[in-house]
N, C-alpha and C positions, 0 to 999 in steps of 0.2 A: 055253248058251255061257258059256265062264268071263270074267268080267268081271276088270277090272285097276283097282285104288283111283287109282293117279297118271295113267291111261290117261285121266279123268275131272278136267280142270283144274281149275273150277271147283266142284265136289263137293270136292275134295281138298284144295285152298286155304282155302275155307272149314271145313273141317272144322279142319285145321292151325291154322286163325287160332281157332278156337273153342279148341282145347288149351292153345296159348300162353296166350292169356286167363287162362285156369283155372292156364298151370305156374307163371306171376308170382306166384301164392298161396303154394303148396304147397310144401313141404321139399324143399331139391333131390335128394334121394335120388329123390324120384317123378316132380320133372321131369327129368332124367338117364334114366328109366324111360323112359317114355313118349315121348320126344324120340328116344331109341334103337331103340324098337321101331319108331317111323318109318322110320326111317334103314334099320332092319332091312329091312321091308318094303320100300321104293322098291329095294333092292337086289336082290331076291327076282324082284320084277317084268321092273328094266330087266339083271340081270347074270346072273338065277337060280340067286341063291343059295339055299341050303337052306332054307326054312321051317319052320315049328311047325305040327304036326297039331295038330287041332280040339281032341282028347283034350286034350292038355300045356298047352293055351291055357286051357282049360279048367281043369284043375289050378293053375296061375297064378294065375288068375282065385279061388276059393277062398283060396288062399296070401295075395291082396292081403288082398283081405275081413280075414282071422284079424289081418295087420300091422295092420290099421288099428283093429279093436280091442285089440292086446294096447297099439298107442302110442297111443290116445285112449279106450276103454273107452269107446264109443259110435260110429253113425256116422249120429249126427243132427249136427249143428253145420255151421260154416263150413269147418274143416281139414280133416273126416273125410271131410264129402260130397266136397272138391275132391278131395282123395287118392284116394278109389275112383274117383269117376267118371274122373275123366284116366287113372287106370292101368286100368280098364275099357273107358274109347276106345280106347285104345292095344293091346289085346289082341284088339276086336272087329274092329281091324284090321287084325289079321295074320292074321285068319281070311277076311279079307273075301275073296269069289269070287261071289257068288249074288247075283240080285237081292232075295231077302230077306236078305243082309247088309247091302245097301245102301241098306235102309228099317231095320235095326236100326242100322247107325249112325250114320242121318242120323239117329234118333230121338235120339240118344249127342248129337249135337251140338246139335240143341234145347234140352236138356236144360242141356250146359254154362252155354251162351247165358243160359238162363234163370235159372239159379243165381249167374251171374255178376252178371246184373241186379238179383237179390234183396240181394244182400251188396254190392258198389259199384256208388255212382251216379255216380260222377266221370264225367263228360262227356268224358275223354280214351276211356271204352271204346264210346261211340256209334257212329262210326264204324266199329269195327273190327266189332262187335255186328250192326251194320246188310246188309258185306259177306257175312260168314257164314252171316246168315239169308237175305238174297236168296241166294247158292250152294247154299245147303243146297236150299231153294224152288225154285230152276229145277233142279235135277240129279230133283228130284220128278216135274216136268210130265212128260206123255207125250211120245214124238218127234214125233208129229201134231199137236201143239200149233203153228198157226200162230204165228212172232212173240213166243217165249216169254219175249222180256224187257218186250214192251210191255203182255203178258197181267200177267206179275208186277206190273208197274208200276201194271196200274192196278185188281187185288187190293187192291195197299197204301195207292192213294188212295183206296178204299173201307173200306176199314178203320181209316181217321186218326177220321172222327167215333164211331163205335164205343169206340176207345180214347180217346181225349179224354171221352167219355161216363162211360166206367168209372174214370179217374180222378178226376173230380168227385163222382160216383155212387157208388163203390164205398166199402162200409163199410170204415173201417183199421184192421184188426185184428193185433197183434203178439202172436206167440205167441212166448214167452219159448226154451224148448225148441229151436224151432226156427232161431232166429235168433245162434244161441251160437256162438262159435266152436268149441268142441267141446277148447280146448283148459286150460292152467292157467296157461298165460301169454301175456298180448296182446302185441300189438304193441307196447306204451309199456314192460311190460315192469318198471315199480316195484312194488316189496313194501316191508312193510313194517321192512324192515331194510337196513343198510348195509353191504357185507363191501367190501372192498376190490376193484375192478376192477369194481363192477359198474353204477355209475354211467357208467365208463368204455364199458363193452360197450352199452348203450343210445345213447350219443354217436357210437357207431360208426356209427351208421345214420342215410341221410340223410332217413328218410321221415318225413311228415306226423305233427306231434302233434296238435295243432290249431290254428284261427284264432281270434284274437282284435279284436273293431271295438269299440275305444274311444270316448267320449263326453266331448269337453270334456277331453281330455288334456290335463295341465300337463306332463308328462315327453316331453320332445322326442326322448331318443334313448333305444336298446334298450337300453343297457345299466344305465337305471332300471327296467327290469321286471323282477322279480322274480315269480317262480309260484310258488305254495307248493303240494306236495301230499302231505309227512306231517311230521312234527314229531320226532324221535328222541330219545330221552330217557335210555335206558339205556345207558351206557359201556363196552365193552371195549377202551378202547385206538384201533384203528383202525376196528375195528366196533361199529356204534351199532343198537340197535332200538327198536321202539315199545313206550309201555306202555300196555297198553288203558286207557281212560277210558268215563265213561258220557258219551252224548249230553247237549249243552248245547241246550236248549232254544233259547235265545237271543231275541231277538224282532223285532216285524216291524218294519222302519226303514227303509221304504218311502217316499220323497218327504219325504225331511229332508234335502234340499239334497247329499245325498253324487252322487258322479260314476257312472257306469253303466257297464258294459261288458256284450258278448255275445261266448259264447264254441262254438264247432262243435267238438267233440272229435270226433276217430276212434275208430273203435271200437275197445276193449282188454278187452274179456274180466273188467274189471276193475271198480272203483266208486270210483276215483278221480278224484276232479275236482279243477282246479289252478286255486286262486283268485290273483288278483291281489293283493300284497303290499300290505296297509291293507284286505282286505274286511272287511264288517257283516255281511255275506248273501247267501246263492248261494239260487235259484232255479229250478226243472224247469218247463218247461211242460207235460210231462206226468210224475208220477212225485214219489216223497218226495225230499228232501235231507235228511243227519243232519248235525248242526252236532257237532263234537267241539271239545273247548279246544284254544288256540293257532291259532284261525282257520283250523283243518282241517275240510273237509267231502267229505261221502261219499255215493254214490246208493243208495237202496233196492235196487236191483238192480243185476248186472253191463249196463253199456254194450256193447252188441252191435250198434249198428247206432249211424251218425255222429248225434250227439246237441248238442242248443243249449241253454243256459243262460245266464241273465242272472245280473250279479253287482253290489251296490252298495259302492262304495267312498272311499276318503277319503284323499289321501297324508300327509294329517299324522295319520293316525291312531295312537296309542300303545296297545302292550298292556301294562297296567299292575297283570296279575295274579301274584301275588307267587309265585314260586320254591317246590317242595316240596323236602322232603331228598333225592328223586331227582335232582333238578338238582344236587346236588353228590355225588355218588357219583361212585367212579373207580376205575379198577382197580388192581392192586398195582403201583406204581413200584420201577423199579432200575435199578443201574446210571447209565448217565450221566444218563437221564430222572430219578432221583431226585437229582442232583447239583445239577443246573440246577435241579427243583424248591425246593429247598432253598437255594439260592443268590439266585435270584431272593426268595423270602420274606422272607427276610434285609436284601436289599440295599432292597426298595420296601416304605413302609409303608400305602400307599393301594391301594385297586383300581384309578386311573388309572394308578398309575405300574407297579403290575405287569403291565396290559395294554402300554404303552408299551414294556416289556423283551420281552412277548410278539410284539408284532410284528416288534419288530427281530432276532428269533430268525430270524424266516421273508424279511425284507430282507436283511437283514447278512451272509446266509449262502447258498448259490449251489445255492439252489433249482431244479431244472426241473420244467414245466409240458410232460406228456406221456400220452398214451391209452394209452402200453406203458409202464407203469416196472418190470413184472418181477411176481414173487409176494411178497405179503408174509400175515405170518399175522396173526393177530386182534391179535395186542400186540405187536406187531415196531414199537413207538412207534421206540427208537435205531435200529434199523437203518433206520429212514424217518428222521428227523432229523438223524440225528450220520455214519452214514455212505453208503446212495447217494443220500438226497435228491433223490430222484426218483418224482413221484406226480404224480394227477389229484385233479382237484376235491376229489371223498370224502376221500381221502389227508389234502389241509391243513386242510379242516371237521375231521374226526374228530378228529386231531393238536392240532390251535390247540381245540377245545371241552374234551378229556380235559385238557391242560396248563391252562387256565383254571379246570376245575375245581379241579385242584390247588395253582391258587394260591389258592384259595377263594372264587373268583367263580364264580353259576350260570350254567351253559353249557349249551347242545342243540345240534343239527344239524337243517336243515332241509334237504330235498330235494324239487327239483322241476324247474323250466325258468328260465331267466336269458336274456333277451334276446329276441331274432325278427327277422325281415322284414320291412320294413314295406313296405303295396304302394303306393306314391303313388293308382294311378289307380282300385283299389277301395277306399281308404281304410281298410284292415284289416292287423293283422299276424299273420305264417305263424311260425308257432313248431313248428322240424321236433325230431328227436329229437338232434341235433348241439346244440341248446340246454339239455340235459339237466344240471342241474348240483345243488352240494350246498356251502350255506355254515352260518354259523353265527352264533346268538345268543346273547348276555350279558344277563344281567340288572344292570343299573348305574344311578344316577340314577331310581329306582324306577321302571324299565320295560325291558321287552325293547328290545334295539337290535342290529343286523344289523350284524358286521361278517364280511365274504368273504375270507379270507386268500389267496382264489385271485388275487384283483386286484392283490397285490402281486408275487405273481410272476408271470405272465403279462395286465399291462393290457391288452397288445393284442386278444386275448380279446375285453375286455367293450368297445373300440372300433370293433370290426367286425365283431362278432358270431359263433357260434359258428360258424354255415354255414360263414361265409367263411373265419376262422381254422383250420378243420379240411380247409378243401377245399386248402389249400398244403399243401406236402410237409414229412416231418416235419421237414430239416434246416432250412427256413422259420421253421418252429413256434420251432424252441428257438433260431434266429438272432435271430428279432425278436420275440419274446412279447414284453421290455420296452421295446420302442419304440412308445409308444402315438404317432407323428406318423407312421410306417412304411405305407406303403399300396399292395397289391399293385400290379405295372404293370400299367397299363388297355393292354386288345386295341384295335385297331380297332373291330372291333363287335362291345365290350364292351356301352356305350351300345345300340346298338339291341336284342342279345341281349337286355338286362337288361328293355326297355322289352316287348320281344314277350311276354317268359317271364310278367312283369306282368299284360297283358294277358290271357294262358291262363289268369293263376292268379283274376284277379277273374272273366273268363267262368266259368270252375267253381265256383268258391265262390257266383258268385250263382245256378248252375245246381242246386247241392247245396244249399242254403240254402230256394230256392223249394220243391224235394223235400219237405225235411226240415220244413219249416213246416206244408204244408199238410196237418196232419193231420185227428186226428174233430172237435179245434175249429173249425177253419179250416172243414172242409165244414160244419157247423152255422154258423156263421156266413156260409159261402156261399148256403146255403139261406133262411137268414132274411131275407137281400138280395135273392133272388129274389122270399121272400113279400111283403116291403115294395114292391116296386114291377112289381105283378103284371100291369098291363096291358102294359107294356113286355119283361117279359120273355116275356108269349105272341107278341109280335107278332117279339121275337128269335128265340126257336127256331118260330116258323112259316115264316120267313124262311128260318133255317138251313134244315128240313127242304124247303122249295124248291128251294132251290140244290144240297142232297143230291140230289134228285129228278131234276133236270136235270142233273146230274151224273152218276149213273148212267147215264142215259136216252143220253148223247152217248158215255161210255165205252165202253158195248157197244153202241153204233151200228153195224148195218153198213154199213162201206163200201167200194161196190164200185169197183174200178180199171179204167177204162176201154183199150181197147187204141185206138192211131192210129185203127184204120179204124172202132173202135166211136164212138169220139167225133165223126169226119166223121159218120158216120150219124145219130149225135143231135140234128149240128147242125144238118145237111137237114129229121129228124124232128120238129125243135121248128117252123121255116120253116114247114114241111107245114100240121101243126096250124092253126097262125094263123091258113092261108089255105082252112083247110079241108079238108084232103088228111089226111085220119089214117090210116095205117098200118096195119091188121090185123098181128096176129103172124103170121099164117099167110103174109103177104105175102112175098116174096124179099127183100134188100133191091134185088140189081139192078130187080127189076118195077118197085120204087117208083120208083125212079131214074128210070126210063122213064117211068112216067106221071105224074110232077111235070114232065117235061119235054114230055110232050105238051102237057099243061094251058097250061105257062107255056113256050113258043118262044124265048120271051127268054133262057133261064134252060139252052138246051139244050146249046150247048158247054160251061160248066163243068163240067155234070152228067155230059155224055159223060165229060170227063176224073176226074171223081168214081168215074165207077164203073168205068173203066178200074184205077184206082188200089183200090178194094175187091177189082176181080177177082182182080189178080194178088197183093195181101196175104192175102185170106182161102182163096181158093179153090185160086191154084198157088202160094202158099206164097214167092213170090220178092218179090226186094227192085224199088224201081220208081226211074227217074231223079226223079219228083213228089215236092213235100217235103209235108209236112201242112200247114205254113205258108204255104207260097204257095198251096194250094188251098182253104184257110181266108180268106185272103186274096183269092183273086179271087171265092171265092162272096159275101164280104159285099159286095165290091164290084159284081156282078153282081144280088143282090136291092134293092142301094139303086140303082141306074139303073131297076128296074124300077120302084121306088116311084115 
């Protein structure tokens, strides 16, 4: 018989909720695929539209495979697997008829399931992870399965100590290979160069960079954090890149009174880590850090999977290493950029006062602060300054570092994140990718010193942070950039919004956190605590395994349901016993009836009407004016007269 995929609610639903899972990954060319072939199918089914032979699905099928190596040239990783597998559910779906389609693609959806769990642990996909696998599970059992939601149910409370067992227990092993995103760019999405707009296109996104739980913070608002995560050093104008350096050794300054932070990065494909503005020393608990100059550091390996690092730091800390002739290199000025340079030179003979002319370049003159200012090319310095004056972040670093050098003060560009979230009630701040930004350093006063020329044109920015400033509309942006006392209007429930969303975001972080912690040290140190206090812990898990024991023993108990006229009989049966009267099986029940009421005369009208009431329920099948309860009722009333 031809089975029907949507004919099947719960197999269906949950298969769907497993895709989604997986399309929220993936490039939307694939989720567009596979969302369609749905679409395609349910139409197939309920309109009967035309379909895809086996064949052609088949051929598809191949076609993906070959996409997903010629765009990732593997399909080990995070993007590849999600690619195939979703647009392989998707196809095994249109073929679906048979019941061995409907064990290959409940297998499809295990599968998802499970790959989703491998790559996020975010506690928002629990739930929906939870639904899928019970659908998938019940659409399994057979139809003769009595009760097949209380049967799943209590599958999965037998399988709670099991899995709590194997995550304690189980060795954690990370295989590098397998755990990659498979692609050449993560999700944070920095290199190590700066071209115009590309700071901006990262800001465009509102998702997760990482969290950060400070210790002992003196800086009360976001818009004193600073993230460093490269250092730029080469000049062209509006584009800056890095110049390699060798690892600085550096050393360990561990418990010299400096302030601490921990920091949970998302996974990026990538080995950049974003210290806090004054670090000494970043930190892996599992894994190398390379220390590069300019208080840049790097991971031995790409970050594939959400990673925590501790970081020591200082806010009065000064870097006070001296400038190489890199730091004044620049590219060829003209035009009105060599006019102004030239003029300025002239007119200031100190490096403060020609910083002072430099910023009143970027005040005095009607700057906008925007994530679209158009295309500009690598040295298009005038047509960014003198005529549409209109750039992000990158734009005024690159602009204000190249014009500094040229007045002959050393300059760089630093890129990284400015600002976050702070969550009141888990005590940590959400630094998402809309915090994404890029200022610039001087060398003056023999030491580097951060000045951000994006602050002058748009404060409001760094007083309400990037989230927020990004999340108003653009005519918002360029109305009130310079109004730093300007404050969106508050909703009704703004407040309570703000306070729930708080609340998710500390439950996940401390859900992800706990994950991410307990690693091979953590169970090594879990096990040592077992050994140190070993009679107690036999006497815990003898206990547990008790309660396991009784536990089974009550879940697949059987129990039988009695019917009206079985449970009157019981209750005569139990009476009987006491007084001596047991039952044979072989006995009628009417016989007994009769000879409990020889025995006991007293006892003989209720009995009559007892088995009045059995005759016509068991034997002619009909309904009786006698209710159970009043004949329940007058037999206990009738054996305590006889007591």
């Amino acid at each position: 018989m031809k089975k029907e995929f949507f004919a099947q609610t719960y197999f269906s639903l949950s298969v769907v909720t497993a895709m989604i899972m997986v399309a929220v990954e993936v490039t939307p060319w694939v989720a567009f695929l596979g969302m369609g072939l749905l679409v395609w199918k349910w139409g197939t089914e309920k309109y009967h539209w035309q379909g895809m032979s086996r064949r052609f699905t088949g051929f598809l099928s191949i076609l993906l495979l070959g996409q997903v190596l010629f765009q990732y040239r593997t399909i080990v990783g995070q993007d590849p697997s999600y690619t195939l597998l979703l647009g392989l559910s998707a196809l095994r779906v249109m073929d679906y008829s048979t019941e061995r389609d409907h064990k290959f693609v409940a297998l499809l959806g295990f599968v998802l399931i499970s790959v989703k769990a491998l790559f996020s642990i975010d506690i928002y996909w629990v739930l929906p992870s939870a639904f899928a696998f019970w659908g998938i599970w019940y659409s399994l059992l057979p139809a003769q399965t009595p009760s097949k939601g209380k049967t799943l149910w209590k599958i999965f409370l037998l399988s709670v100590p099991m899995a709590v067992t194997l995550f304690f227990a189980f060795p954690r092993v990370v295989i590098p290979w397998a755990m990659s995103r498979g692609s050449t760019y993560g999700q944070i999405g920095f290199t190590e160069d700066m071209n115009p707009g590309r700071v901006a296109e990262i800001a465009g996104s509102s998702q997760l960079a990482f969290r950060a739980k400070i210790d002992r913070l003196p800086l009360k608002q976001s818009k004193d954090l600073y993230w460093r995560g490269s250092v730029l050093s080469s000049s062209r104008g509006l584009v800056w890149r890095v110049i390699p350096s060798m690892p600085n050794p550096g050393e360990n300054i561990r418990g010299r009174g400096l302030n601490t932070y921990e920091v949970a990065i998302e996974p990026t494909s990538q080995n950049f880590l974003f210290a806090l503005e004054g670090t000494q020393m970043l930190s892996l608990e599992a894994g190398r850090v390379t220390t590069l100059n300019h208080s840049v550091y790097r991971t031995g390996r790409p970050i594939v999977a959400t990673t925590v690092y501790q970081g020591w730091w200082s806010p009065y800390f000064k870097d006070m290493t001296l400038p190489s002739v890199n730091d004044l290199k620049t590219p060829e000025f003209k035009g009105r950029v060599l006019e102004w340079i030239t003029a300025a030179n002239k007119e200031a003979a100190t490096p403060e006062a020609r910083l002072e002319l430099l910023r009143k370049l970027f005040t005095e003159n009607k700057f906008a602060y925007t994530l679209n200012p158009g295309i500009y090319g690598a040295n298009d310095l005038e047509e960014f300054l003198f005529e549409r004056r209109k750039g992000f972040c990158e734009h005024f670093a690159g602009a204000y570092a190249t014009l500094a050098r040229g007045l002959g003060i050393p300059a760089r560009v630093v890129v990284g994140y400015q600002g976050g979230r702070f969550n009141p009630i888990g005590d940590f701040w959400r630094i998402s990718q809309r915090d994404a930004h890029a200022w610039t350093e001087v060398f003056i006063d023999k030491s580097w010193k951060r000045i951000d020329p994006t602050s002058w044109i748009a404060p409001l920015r760094f007083e309400i942070g990037g989230e927020d400033f990004f999340a108003l509309s653009e005519s918002d942006q360029q109305a009130f950039a310079r109004q730093i006392d300007w404050r969106p209007p508050e909703r009704n429930t703004s407040l309570l919004w703000d306070r729930a969303t708080f609340l998710l975001e500390d439950l996940n972080y401390r859900w992800s956190y706990f994950l991410m912690e307990f690693d091979r040290s953590s169970q090594d140190s879990f096990f040592a605590l077992l050994g140190q206090y070993k009679l107690l812990s036999i006497v815990g898990i003898s206990f547990a395994l008790i309660i396991f024991f009784f536990l089974v023993q009550n879940l697949f108990k059987t129990r039988v349901v009695l019917t009206e006229e079985q449970e009157l009989l019981k209750t005569v049966q139990e009476w009987g016993t006491q007084h001596h009267l047991v039952r044979p099986s072989s006995e009628p029940p009417l016989q007994y009836f009769s000879r409990v009421g020889r025995q006991f005369p007293q006892l003989q009208e209720v009995l009559d009407r007892i088995s009045a009431y059995y005759d016509q329920k068991v034997y002619a099948g009909n309904k009786t004016a006698e209710s159970l309860k009043d004949l329940k009722k007058d037999w206990k009333s009738a054996v305590q007269k006889k007591s």
